[in-house]
Every structure is written in structure tokens, then in C-alpha cells.
C-alpha atoms as a printed R data frame, in Angstrom:
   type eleno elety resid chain resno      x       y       z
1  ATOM     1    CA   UNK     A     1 48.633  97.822 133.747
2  ATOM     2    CA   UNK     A     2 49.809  95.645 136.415
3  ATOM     3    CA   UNK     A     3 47.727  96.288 139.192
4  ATOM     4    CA   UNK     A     4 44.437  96.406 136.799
5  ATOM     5    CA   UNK     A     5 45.262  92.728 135.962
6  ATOM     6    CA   UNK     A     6 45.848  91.937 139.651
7  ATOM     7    CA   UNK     A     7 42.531  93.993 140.683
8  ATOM     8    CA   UNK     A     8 41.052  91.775 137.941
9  ATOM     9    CA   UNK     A     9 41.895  88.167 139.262
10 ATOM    10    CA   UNK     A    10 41.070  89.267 142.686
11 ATOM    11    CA   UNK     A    11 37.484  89.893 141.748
12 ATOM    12    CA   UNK     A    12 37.452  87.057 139.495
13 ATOM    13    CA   UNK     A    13 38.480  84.974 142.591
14 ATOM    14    CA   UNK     A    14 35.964  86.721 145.069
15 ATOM    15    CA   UNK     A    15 33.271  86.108 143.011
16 ATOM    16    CA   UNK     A    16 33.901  82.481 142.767
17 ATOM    17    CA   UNK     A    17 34.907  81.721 146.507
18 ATOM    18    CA   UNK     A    18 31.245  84.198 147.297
19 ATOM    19    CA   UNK     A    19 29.354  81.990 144.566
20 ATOM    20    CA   UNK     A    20 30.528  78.682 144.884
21 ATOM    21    CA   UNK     A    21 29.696  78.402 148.982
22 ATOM    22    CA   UNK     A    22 25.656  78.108 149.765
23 ATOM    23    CA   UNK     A    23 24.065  80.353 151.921
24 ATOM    24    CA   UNK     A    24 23.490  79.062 155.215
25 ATOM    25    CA   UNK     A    25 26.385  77.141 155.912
26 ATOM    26    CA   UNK     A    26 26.885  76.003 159.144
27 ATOM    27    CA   UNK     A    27 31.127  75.037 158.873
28 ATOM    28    CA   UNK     A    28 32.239  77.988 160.244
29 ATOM    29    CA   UNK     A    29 35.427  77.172 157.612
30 ATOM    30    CA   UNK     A    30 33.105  77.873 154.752
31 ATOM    31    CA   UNK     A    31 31.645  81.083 155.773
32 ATOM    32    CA   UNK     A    32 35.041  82.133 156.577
33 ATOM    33    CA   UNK     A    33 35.573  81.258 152.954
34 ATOM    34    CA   UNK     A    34 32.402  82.939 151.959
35 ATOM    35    CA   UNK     A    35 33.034  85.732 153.920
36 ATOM    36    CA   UNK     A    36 36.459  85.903 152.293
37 ATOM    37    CA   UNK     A    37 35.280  86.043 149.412
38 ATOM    38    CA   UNK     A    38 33.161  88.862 149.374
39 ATOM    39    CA   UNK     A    39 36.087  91.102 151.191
40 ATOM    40    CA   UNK     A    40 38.857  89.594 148.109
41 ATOM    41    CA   UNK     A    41 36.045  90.744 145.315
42 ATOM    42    CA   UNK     A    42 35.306  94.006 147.035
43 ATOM    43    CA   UNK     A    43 39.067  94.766 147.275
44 ATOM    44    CA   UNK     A    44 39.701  93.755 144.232
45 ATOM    45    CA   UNK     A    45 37.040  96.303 142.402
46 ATOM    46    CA   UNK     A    46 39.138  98.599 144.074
47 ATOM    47    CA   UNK     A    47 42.615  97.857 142.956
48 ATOM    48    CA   UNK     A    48 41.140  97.545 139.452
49 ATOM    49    CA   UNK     A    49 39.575 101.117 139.583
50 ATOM    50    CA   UNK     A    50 42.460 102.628 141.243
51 ATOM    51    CA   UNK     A    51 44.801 100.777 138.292
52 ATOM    52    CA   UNK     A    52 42.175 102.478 135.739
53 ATOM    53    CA   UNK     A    53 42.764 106.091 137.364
54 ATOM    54    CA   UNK     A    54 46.923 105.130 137.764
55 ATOM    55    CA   UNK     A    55 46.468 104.367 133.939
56 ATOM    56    CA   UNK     A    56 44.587 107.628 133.073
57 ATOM    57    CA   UNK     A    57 46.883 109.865 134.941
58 ATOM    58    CA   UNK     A    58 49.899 108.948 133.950
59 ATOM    59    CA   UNK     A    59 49.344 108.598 130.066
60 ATOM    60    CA   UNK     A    60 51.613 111.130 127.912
61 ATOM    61    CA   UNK     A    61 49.557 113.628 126.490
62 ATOM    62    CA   UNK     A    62 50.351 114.923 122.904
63 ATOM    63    CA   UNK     A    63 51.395 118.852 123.841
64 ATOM    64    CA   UNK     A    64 49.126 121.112 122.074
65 ATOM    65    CA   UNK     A    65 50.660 122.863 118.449
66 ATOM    66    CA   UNK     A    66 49.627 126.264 118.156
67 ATOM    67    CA   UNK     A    67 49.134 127.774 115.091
68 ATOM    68    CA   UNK     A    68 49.269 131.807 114.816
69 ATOM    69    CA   UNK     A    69 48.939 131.734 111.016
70 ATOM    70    CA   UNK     A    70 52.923 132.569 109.871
């Protein structure tokens, strides 16, 4: 649960340091920033999906009663 909430702010600050920074800038600072940006909300996609899968596979499954009728 962890990492899916870390993956989560990491996109969530991606996307604002990739959004909030014009095209075009000539600063090399702020593309750095831009450029930043887009590598923190790509990462963080990942981590999220990868906490997802961590979450799926390691959820305790109810074992199976079988019934032979006695």
C-alpha cells in the first residue's frame, strides 16, 4: 500500500513540475526542471503499477471448500 501511495505523489509531482514550466524555455534550470519532471511522473506510473501488482500478489486468498456431498 505503501509504495502505491509513493508511486502516486511522484506522478502527482511530475505532472506539476512538466505542467507548470512553458515550453520553450531558454533557463537551462527550468528545462532541467521540466525535464525532471517528466522522468519523476514516468517513474512514478511505474512504482504505482508495480505497488498495484505487489498488492494483487500478495493478497490471502480464501482456500477453496470442497464439497463431496457427505
Amino acid at each position: 500500500m505503501g509504495v502505491m501511495i509513493v508511486g502516486i505523489i511522484m506522478f502527482g509531482t511530475g505532472f506539476v513540475l512538466f505542467y507548470s514550466i512553458e515550453l520553450g524555455q531558454t533557463d537551462p534550470i527550468l528545462r532541467i526542471a521540466k525535464n525532471a519532471g517528466t522522468f519523476i511522473g514516468l517513474s512514478g506510473m511505474g512504482v504505482t503499477i508495480a505497488g498495484i501488482l505487489l498488492y494483487l500478489i500478495n493478497r490471502n486468498e480464501t482456500p477453496l471448500e470442497e464439497s463431496f456431498g457427505h
